[in-house]
Structure formats: structure tokens, C-alpha cells
C-alpha positions as CSV (number, residue, x, y, z in Angstrom):
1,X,110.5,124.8,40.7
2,X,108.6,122.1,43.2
3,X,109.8,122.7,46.6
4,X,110.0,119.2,48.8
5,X,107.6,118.7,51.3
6,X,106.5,115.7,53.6
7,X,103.0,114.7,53.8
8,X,101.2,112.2,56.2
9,X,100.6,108.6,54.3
10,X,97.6,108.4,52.8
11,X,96.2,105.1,52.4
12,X,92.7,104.5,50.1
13,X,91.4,101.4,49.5
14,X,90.2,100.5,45.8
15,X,88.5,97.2,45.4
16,X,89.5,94.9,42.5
17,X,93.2,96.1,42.1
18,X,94.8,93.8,40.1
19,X,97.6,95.0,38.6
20,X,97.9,93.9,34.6
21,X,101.2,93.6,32.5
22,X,102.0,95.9,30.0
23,X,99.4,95.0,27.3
24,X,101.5,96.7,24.6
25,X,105.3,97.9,25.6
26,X,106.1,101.3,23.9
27,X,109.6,100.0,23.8
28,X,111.0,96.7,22.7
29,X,114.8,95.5,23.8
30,X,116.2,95.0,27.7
31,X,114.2,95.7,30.4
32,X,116.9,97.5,32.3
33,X,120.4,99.4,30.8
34,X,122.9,100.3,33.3
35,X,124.4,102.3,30.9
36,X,123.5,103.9,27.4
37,X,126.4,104.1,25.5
38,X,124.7,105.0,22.1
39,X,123.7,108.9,24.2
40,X,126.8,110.6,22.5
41,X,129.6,112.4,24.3
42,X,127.7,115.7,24.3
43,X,125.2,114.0,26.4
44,X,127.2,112.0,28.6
45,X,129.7,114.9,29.3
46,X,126.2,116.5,30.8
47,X,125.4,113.7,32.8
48,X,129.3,113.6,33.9
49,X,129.3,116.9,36.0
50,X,130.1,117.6,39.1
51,X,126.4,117.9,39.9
52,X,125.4,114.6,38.9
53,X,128.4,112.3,40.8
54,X,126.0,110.5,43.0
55,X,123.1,111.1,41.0
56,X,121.0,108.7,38.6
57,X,119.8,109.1,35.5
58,X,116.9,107.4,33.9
59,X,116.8,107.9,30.0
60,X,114.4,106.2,27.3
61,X,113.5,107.6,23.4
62,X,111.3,105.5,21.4
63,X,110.1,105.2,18.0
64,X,106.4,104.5,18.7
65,X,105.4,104.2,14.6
66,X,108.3,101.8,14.2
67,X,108.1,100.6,18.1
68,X,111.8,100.6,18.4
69,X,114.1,101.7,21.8
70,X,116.2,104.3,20.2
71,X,118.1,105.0,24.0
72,X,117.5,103.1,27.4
73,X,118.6,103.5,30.5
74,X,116.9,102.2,33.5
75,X,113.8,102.3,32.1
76,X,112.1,100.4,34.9
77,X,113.6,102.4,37.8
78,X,111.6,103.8,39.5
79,X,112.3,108.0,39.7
80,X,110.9,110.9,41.6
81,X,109.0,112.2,38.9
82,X,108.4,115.7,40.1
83,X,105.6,117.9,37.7
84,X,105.7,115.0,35.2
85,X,103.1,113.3,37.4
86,X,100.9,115.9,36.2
87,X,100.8,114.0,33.1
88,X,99.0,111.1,34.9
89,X,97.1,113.4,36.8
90,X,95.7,115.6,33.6
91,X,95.3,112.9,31.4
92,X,93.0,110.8,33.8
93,X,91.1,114.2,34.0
94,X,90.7,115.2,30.3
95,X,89.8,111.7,29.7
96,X,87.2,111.1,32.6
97,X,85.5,114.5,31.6
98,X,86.1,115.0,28.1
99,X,88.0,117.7,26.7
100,X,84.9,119.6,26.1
101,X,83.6,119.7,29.8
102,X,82.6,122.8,31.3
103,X,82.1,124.0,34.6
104,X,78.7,125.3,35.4
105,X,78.7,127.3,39.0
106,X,74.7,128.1,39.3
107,X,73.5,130.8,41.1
108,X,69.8,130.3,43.2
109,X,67.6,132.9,44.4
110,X,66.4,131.1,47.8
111,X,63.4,133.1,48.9
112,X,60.5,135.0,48.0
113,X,60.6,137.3,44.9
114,X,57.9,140.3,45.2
115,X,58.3,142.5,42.5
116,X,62.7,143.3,42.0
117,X,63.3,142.6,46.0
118,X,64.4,139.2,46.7
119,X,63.5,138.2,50.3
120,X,65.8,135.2,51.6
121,X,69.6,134.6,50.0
122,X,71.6,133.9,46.9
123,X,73.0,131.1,46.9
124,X,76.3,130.4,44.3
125,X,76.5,126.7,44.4
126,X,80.8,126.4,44.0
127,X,81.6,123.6,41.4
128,X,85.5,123.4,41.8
129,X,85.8,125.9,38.5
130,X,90.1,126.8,38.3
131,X,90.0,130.1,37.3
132,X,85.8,131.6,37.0
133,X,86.8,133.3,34.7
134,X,89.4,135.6,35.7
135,X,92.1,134.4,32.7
136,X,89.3,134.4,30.2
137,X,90.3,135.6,26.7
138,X,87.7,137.2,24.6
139,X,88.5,133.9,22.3
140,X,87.1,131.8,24.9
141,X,90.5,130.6,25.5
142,X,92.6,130.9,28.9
143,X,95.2,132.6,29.2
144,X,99.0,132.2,31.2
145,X,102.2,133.8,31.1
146,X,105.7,131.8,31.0
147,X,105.9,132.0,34.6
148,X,102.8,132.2,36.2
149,X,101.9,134.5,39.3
150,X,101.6,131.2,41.5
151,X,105.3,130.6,41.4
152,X,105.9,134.3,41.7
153,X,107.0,133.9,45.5
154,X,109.9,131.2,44.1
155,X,110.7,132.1,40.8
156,X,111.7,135.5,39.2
157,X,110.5,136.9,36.3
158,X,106.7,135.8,37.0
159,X,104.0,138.3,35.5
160,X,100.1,138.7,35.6
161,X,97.5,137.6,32.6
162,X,95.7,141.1,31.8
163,X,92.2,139.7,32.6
164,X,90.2,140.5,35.6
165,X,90.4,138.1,37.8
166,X,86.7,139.0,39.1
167,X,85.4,139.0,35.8
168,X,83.2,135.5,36.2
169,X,81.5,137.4,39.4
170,X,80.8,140.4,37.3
171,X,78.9,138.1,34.8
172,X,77.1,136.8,37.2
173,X,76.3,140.0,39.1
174,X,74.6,141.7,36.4
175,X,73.0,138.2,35.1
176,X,71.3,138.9,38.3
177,X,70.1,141.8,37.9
178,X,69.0,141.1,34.8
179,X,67.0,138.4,36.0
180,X,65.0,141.3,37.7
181,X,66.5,141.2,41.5
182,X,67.5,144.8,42.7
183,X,67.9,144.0,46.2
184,X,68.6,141.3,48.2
185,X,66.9,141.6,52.0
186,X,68.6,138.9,53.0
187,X,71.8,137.4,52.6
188,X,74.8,136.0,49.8
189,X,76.0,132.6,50.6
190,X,78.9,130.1,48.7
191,X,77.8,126.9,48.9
192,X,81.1,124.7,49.1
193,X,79.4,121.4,49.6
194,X,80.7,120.1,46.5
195,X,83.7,118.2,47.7
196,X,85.7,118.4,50.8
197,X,89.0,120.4,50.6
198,X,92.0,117.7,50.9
199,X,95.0,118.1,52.5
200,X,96.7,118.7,49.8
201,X,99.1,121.6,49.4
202,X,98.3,123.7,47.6
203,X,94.7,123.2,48.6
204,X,91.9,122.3,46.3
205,X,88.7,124.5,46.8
206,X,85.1,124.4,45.5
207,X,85.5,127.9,45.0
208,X,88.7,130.0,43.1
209,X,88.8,133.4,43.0
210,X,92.4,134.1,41.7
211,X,94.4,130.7,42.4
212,X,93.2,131.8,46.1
213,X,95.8,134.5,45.7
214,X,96.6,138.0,46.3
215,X,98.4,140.0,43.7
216,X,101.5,142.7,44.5
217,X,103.1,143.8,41.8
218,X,105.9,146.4,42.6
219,X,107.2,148.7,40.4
220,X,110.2,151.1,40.9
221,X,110.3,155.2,41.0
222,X,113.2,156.7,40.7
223,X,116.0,156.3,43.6
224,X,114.9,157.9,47.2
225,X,111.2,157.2,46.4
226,X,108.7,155.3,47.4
227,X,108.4,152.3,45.0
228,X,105.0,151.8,43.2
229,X,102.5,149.3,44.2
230,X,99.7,148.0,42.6
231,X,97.2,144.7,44.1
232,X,94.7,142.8,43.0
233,X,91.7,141.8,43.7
234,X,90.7,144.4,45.8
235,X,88.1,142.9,47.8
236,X,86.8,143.9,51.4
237,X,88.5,143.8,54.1
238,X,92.0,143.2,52.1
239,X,94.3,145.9,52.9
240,X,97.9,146.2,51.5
241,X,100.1,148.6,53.0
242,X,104.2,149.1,51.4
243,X,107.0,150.6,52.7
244,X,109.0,149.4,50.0
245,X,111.4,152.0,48.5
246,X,113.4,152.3,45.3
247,X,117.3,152.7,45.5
248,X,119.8,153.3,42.7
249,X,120.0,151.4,39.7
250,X,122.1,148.6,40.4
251,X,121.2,148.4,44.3
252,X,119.3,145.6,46.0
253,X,116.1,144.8,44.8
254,X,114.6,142.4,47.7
255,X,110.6,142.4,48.8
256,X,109.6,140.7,51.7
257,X,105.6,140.2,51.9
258,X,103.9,139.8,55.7
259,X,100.4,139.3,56.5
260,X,98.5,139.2,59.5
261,X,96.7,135.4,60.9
262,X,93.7,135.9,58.6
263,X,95.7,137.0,55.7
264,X,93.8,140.0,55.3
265,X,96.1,142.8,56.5
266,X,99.6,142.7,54.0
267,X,102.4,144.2,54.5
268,X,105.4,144.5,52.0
269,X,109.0,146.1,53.0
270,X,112.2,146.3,51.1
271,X,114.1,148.0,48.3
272,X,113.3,147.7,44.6
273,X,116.5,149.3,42.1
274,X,115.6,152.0,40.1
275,X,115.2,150.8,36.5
276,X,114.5,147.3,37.5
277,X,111.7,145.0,36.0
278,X,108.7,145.2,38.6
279,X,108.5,142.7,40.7
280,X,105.6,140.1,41.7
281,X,104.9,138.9,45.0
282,X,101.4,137.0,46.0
283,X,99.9,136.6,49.6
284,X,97.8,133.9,50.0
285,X,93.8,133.9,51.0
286,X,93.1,132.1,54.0
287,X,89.1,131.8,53.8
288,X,88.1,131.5,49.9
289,X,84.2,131.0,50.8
290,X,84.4,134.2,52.9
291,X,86.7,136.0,50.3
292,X,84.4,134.8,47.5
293,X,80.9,136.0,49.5
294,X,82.3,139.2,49.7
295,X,83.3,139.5,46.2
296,X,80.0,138.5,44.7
297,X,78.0,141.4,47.3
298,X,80.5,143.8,45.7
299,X,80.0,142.6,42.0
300,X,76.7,143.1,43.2
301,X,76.6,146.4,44.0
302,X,78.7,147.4,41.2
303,X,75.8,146.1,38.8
304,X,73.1,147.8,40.9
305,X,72.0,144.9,43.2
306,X,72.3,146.2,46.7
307,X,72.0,143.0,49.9
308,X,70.6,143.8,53.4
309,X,73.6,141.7,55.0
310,X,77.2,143.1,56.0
311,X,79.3,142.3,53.3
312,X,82.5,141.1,55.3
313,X,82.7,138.3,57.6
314,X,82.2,134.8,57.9
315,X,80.4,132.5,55.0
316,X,77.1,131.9,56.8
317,X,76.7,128.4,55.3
318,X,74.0,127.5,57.8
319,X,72.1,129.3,56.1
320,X,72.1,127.2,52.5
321,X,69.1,124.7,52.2
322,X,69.3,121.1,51.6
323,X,69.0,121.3,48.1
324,X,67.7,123.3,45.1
325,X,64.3,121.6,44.3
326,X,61.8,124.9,43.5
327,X,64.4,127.5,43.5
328,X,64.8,129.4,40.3
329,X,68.1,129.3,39.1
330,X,69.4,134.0,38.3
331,X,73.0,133.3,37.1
332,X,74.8,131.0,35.9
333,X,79.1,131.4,34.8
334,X,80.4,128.5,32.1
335,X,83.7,128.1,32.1
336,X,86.0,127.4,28.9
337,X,86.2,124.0,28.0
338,X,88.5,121.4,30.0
339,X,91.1,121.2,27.7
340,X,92.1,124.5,27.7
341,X,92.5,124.0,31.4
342,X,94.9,120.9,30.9
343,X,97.0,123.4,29.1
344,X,97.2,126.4,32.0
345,X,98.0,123.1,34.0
346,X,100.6,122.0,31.5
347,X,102.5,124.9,30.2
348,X,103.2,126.7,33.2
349,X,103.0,123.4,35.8
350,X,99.8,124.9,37.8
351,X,99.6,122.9,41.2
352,X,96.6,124.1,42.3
353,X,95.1,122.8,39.3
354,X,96.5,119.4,39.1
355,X,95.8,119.2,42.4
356,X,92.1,120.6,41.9
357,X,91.8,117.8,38.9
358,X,91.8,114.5,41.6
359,X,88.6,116.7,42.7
360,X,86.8,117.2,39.5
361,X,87.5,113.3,38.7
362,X,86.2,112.4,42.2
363,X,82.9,114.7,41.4
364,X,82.4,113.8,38.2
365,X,82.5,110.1,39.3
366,X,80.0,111.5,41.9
367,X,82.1,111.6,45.2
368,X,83.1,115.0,48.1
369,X,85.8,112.7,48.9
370,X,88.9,114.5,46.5
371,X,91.2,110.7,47.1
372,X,88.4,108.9,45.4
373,X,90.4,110.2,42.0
374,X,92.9,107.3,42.6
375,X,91.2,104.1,41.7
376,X,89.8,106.2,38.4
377,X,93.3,106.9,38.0
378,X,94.4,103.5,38.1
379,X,91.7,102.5,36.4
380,X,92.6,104.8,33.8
381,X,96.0,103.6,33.4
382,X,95.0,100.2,33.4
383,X,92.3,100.1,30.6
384,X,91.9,102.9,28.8
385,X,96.2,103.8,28.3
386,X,97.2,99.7,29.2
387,X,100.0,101.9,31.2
388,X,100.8,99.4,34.4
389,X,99.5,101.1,37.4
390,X,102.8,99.4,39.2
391,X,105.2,101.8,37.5
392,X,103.7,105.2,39.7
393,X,103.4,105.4,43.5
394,X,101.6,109.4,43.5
395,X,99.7,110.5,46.7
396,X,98.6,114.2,45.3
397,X,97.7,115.8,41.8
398,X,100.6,118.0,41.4
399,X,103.9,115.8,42.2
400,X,104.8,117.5,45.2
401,X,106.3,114.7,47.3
402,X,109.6,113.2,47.3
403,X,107.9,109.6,48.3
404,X,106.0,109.2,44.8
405,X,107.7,107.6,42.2
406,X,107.5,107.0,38.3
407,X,108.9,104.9,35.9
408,X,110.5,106.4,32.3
409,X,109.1,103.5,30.9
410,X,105.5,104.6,32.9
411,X,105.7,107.9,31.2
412,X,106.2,107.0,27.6
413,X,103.4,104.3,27.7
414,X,101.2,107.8,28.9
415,X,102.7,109.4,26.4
416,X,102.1,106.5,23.7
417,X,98.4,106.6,24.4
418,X,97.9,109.9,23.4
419,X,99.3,109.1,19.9
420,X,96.4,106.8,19.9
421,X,93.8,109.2,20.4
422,X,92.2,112.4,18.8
423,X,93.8,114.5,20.9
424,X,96.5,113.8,20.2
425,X,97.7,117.3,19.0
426,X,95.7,119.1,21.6
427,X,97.5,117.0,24.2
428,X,101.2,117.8,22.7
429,X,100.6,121.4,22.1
430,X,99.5,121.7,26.0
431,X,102.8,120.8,27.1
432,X,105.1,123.6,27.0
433,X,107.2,123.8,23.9
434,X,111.1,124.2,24.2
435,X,112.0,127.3,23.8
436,X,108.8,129.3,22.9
437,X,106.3,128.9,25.6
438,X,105.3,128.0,29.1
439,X,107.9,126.5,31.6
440,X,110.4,125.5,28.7
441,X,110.3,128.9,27.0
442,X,113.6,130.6,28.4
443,X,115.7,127.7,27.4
444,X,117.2,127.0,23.9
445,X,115.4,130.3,22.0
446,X,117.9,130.5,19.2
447,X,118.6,126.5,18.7
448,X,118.1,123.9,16.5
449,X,115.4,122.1,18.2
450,X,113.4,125.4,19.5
451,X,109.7,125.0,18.7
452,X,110.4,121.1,18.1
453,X,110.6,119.3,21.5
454,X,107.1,119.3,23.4
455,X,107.5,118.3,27.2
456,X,106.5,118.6,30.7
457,X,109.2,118.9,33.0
458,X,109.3,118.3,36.5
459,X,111.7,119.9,39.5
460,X,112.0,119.1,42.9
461,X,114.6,120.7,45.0
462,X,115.0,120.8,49.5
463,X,118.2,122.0,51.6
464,X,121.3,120.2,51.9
465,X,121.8,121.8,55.3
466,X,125.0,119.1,55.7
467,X,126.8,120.0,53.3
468,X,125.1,124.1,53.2
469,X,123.8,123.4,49.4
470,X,120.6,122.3,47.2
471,X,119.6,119.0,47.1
472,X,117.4,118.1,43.7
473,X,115.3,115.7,44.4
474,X,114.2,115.5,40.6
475,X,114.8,117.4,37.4
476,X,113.0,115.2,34.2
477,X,111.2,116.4,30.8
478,X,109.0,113.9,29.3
479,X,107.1,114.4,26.2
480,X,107.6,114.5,21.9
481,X,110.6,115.2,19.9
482,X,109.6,116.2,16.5
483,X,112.6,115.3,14.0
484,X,113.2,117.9,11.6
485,X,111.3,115.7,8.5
486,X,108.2,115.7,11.0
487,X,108.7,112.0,12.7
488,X,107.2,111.8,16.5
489,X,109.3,110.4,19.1
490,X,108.6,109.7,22.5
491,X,111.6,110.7,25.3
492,X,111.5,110.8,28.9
493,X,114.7,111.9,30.9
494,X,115.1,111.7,34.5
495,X,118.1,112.4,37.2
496,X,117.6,111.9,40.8
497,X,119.7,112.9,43.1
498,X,121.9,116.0,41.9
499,X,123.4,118.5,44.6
500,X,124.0,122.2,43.5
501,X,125.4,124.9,46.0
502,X,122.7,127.2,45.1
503,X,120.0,128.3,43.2
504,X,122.2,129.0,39.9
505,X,122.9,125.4,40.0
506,X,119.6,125.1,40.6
507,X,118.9,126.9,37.0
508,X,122.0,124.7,35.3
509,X,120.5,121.8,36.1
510,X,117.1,122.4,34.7
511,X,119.3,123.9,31.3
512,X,120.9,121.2,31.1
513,X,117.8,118.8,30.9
514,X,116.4,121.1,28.3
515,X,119.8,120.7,26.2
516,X,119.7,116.9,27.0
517,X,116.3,116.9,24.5
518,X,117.7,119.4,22.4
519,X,120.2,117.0,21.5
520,X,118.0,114.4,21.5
521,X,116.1,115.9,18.9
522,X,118.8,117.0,17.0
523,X,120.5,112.9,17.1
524,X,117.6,111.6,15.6
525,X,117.0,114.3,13.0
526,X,120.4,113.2,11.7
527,X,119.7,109.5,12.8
528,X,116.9,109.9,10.0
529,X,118.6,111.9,7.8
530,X,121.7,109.6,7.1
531,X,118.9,106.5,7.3
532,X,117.0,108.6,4.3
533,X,120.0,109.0,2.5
């Protein structure tokens, strides 16, 4: 679920934006449908509930082999798109650094070396790596759960991958010691100079330790006792203190999380019921270069490198040189390749890491300015997936704001280009499958279409203080339907505009978008059938 949330304009300049035509249209026929008729009563007595009486819904499916409009409805509308602009956002990135990009966050030894003591600093040059390898499988691949611990403070049922999180620091911890260095009389520094935090929410970094998160997992005793806690990372001075106590099965389960101005002191009170599933709550870290420092001097210590300097407090970044030129280079952590950071992003809608991508694409082009991502974007869209730029209005990575906009017909011609491409089938399987995994996964598990509709959805929900209800802002899938004799189809559905009294309608609404491309999969299965036949 994507909470709304206004944001300042943002305006960025990009020289030489001419906006093209569509230099090949994914879908032939009108330009605009008021009404699709051909969408069947099943899925017209959805889009007739109560829920959706002032709402709109945008609908196109397309045959891209045959390039046929199999349904269209306001195609050319344009829709808050929610998550699904993570789809423009990911697919700029994978294709400005290649799938097979890794991250490579150095480690310098800044100083004089005489014999294993190092006299000066360590310096770990952040590079704006998601996860440094804290959901690294011992495949090589990253790992996430159906719902991810970043949504755990909106979203039930969100669990933890089993990696350590300060697993990349580790490797480079003992890399260090390997390289000979004992003892550091001197200091550990991040340098962060890589790009400059946006204000983006939530906020890109140059260095990750954990999504920038805390992890409180809560687990119940047996009624009358104090409920079980366990946090991680545990890194100096991070304290977590609970008062939360389990009550009979049945009873209230409700955790409320508290933390003091600097985030390190975290409180969590409440009730957890006795036989209940344990319950994840996150607390966010204020200072990740401070956070960070501190980690590494402990990952130090733990692999026998002890440092002069206190190891809480403030990042001393004055300290860090101009550059690197001379300085021998003791660590080094490689992250997995890009794609498999696409699909984290993908399957469980990571914000932080859509948002992180406008940062790696305004790096990689050789900018600390995180906006400079746009005009590659656009750029992108233009001449590389002939997708016209005019069809999106985005202002962050994620899809976060109620102001940005996206057309159905935008979508498709994103997903269209993929179809062109090699990665093509590492592209679909990093959206979340219906019904198996990532954010699709609870819906339609015993149906017809489960495993055969690949798409990102996209929610955006605020208060309805008027009327004491929910307002969604947007609830959409876009991505393939895979007809049962193996045809690929292109679908994006959209409805703007739905009001729910609460947070079950909330959950209906997002079902029935699922079941909308369940059917949808299911019509043109038969569609094909009766055709073969």
C-alpha cells in the first residue's frame, strides 16, 4: 500500500525535449473508449460496485504478436499510476546500467602502514549499493519475502529475509584484516560524496545498511507474560527497550513503536495475543553515515582489527581527502548483479530502491545531483522504448505522489519494449506473479490464472476525513497475461478515484484488481481456444 503524500514541485530543466509521437502504437483501433463493452459482465459487475460510483477506470489488453486492441478503455487518460511507475523508473535503470552491473563500495587505507598498524583512517567510499549485502543468498541471488519488512509498519503479515543484514561489512572487515591491518590509530570514515541525498521520501542514501531500518520483531509468551522481542542490527548506541505483553488468545494484538529525536533510543508498548503470528515493526535510522561508521568499527573488531577512535558519534567526514590517487585500496564488497535488484524492487514494490535507482542513473551518467535521472528517463522512453514521454508526468522513483500521472497506453508501450529485448523473461519474471510470489502472492492461490498473470501493481490510498472513510487514489496492475496455450499479452488496468470506509475495503479493492486480470487471462485463453478450434 503507497500512502499519499504532497511534495514541493520540482522543476529540472533538460535541454532538447522534444517530445516524439508514438513511433510504433502497441495498440491499433480508437484513441479513446468511453466504455468497453466487450469486458464481460463478470468484469463490469466489479467495476459497478459501490466502491467505484465516482471512480474511473482505465483498461487496455493487447495482442503485441498480432498488434491487435483486444479491450480499451481510456487508454490515453491519463491515471495516477501509483507503484506502476516503478516500471519506468526500473527499466530506465536496468537499461542505463545493464542488467549485469554491480556495485563496487571500495575500502582505502588513508595513511601510513608500518608493519599491521595503519596510522591515519579507513575510508569506505559509499556507492549507493540497496542492500551491501545483507539479503545475499549463498546463490548470489537476493533475497525478499511477500511482504517485505519496509512495509511492515503498514501492512500485516510482513516477515524478515534470514540473511544478516551486516554481512557486506563483515566481508569487508576481515578483507581488511587480511590485507595485514590489525589496528587502526586513527579513525573509520563513510565517504557519502557520491551523490546528494534528494528529498525524496523515502530517502535515497549513498550508504544502506538495512533499508536504513531497524528491525522488531515481537513474538508472544503465553498470556500474563512479557511478549518476546528480538532487533536487529544491533549496532552501537541503538537501544530497544519493550513493555509489550502478551494477553489471551484471541485478545488485542496492537504494538506501538516510539523512538527518541535521533532514533537511537526505541521504545515498543502494547499487547501481542497469545498464539498469534509475531509481529514486525521497523524504526527508522536517522544518520546512515554515522550508523554505518559505527557498524564497520564493530565488524572490525569482531574480525580482530581494533581503531584508536570512539566508535559512536558523528561521521567525521572532514576528515576524507580529496581523492584516492596513492591510497591502496584493503576491501572491497560487490554486490549481486542489477537485475536481481530490479526484481527486490519489483516483487515486493521496494521504494527506497526505486527511489535509490533515479540515483544510480544520475551517477552512472556521472552526476551527485539524484533529478538528473529525468532527462535519461525521457530519453529512455523516447529512443530506446519509442514510449512518448508525454504520456507520464513522475517527480520521484517510487510513485508516491498523487500529482504524477500515466497513461494505460504509456504502460503497455513499456511493457511492449521489453518483448523486444533479451530480457525479456528476466524482466517478466521480476514482476510479481499472481498468486505465487511477491506483492500478488495472497491473491487468487487456487485459480485458473495463478502462476499465469505477471504484473506490477500500484496502490495509493489518503483519508476521506469528509466523509470519515479511505480515499484510493489508485489501485492498477500492469504487466503479461500468459494464455493457457502460452500466447503473451499485454494488460494494464487502472481505477482512480474509489472510496472504501476502511482498510478492508482497502484490501477488496486491490482483490478485485487482481480478479480483474484473472479474468482477463482466463477471457482470452477461451478467446484463443474457440479461435483454434
Amino acid at each position: 500500500m503507497r500512502r499519499m503524500h504532497p511534495t514541493g514541485l520540482r522543476t529540472k530543466a533538460a535541454a532538447g525535449m522534444t517530445l516524439l509521437a508514438l513511433a510504433a502504437s502497441v495498440a491499433t483501433g480508437p484513441a479513446a473508449v468511453a466504455g468497453d463493452d466487450s469486458l464481460g459482465p463478470a468484469i463490469k459487475a466489479i467495476m459497478d460496485k459501490p466502491a467505484y460510483k465516482h471512480a474511473q477506470w482505465g483498461v487496455l489488453e493487447v495482442d503485441p504478436a498480432k498488434h491487435e486492441t483486444i479491450h480499451s478503455q481510456f487508454p490515453n487518460q491519463g491515471f495516477i499510476p501509483g507503484s506502476d511507475t516503478k516500471l519506468v523508473t526500473i527499466s530506465s535503470a536496468w537499461h542505463t546500467l545493464g542488467p549485469d552491473h554491480r556495485f563496487t563500495t571500495p575500502v582505502y587505507s588513508v595513511g601510513t602502514l608500518s608493519g599491521s598498524t595503519l596510522t591515519g583512517n579507513l575510508a569506505l567510499v559509499a556507492q549507493g549499493d540497496l542492500t551491501m549485502g545483507g539479503r545475499t543468498k549463498p546463490d548470489g541471488s537476493v533475497a525478499y519475502t511477500d511482504i517485505d519488512h519496509t512495509d511492515a509498519n503498514d501492512l500485516p503479515g510482513a516477515t524478515l529475509t534470514p540473511e544478516d543484514p551486516l554481512a557486506g561489512l563483515d566481508m569487508i572487515a576481515q578483507q581488511v584484516r587480511d590485507s595485514g591491518i590489525t589496528h587502526v590509530a586513527g579513525d573509520v570514515v563513510i565517504d557519502p560524496r557520491i551523490f546528494t541525498p534528494p528529498p525524496l521520501d523515502p530517502q535515497p542514501t549513498p550508504l544502506i545498511i538495512n533499508d536504513n531500518l531497524i528491525d522488531l520483531l515481537t513474538t508472544p509468551t503465553s498470556a500474563g507474560q512479557p511478549a518476546q522481542l528480538m532487533w536487529r542490527p544491533q549496532v552501537a548506541p541503538y537501544t530497544v527497550t519493550s513493555t509489550v505483553q502478551t494477553v489471551a488468545a484471541g485478545g488485542t494484538t496492537n504494538i506501538t513503536v516510539s523512538a527518541s529525536p535521533d532514533g537511537t533510543h526505541i521504545t515498543l508498548s502494547g499487547t501481542i495475543a497469545a498464539g498469534a503470528q509475531p509481529v514486525l515493526r521497523t524504526s527508522g535510522i536517522q544518520d546512515p553515515n554515522a550508523f554505518g561508521r559505527t557498524a564497520l568499527i564493530e565488524a572490525l573488531g569482531r574480525a580482530g582489527v581494533t581503531v584508536t577512535a570512539a566508535p559512536t558519534g558523528a561521521n567525521p567526514q572532514n576528515l576524507l581527502p580529496a581523492g584516492y590517487t596513492g591510497d591502496p585500496q584493503v576491501a572491497k564488497y560487490v554486490s549481486p548483479p542489477y537485475s536481481q535488484y530490479a526484481k527486490l524492487i519489483l516483487k515486493v514494490s521496494h521504494n527506497l530502491g526505486a527511489n535509490l535507482a533515479l540515483c544510480n542513473i544520475a551517477v552512472f551518467k556521472g552526476s551527485t545531483d539524484c533529478f538528473d535521472a529525468f532527462p535519461v528517463e525521457q530519453a529512455f522512453l523516447r529512443d530506446v522504448a519509442h514510449v512518448d514521454p508525454a504520456q507520464f508526468q513522475l517527480d520521484d522513483g517510487r510513485g508516491g505522489d498523487a500529482t504524477e500521472r500515466a497513461t494505460p497506453n504509456g504502460l503497455a508501450g513499456i511493457l511492449a519494449y521489453w518483448l523486444r529485448t533479451p530480457d525479456a523473461a528476466a524482466f517478466r519474471n521480476s514482476l510479481p506473479i499472481l498468486g505465487v510470489d511477491g506483492s500478488n502472492a495472497s491473491t487468487c492461490t487456487a485459480c485458473p490464472a495463478r502462476g499465469k498473470v505477471f504484473a506490477k501493481p500500484g496502490t495509493v490510498i489518503g483519508q476521506d476525513l469528509l466523509n470519515n472513510g479511505l480515499s484510493i487514489a489508485d489501485q492498477s496492475q500492469a504487466g503479461y497475461l500468459i494464455t493457457d496455450d502460452g500466447r503473451t499479452l499485454i494488460f494494464v488496468v487502472m481505477v482512480n478515484a474509489a472510496a472504501v470506509p476502511d482498510i478492508q475495503g482497502v484490501l477488496d479493492v486491490f482483490n478485485d484488481s487482481n480478479e480483474i486480470s484473472a479474468l482477463l487471462q482466463q477471457q482470452a485463453s477461451r478467446h484463443w481456444h474457440d479461435e483454434d478450434d
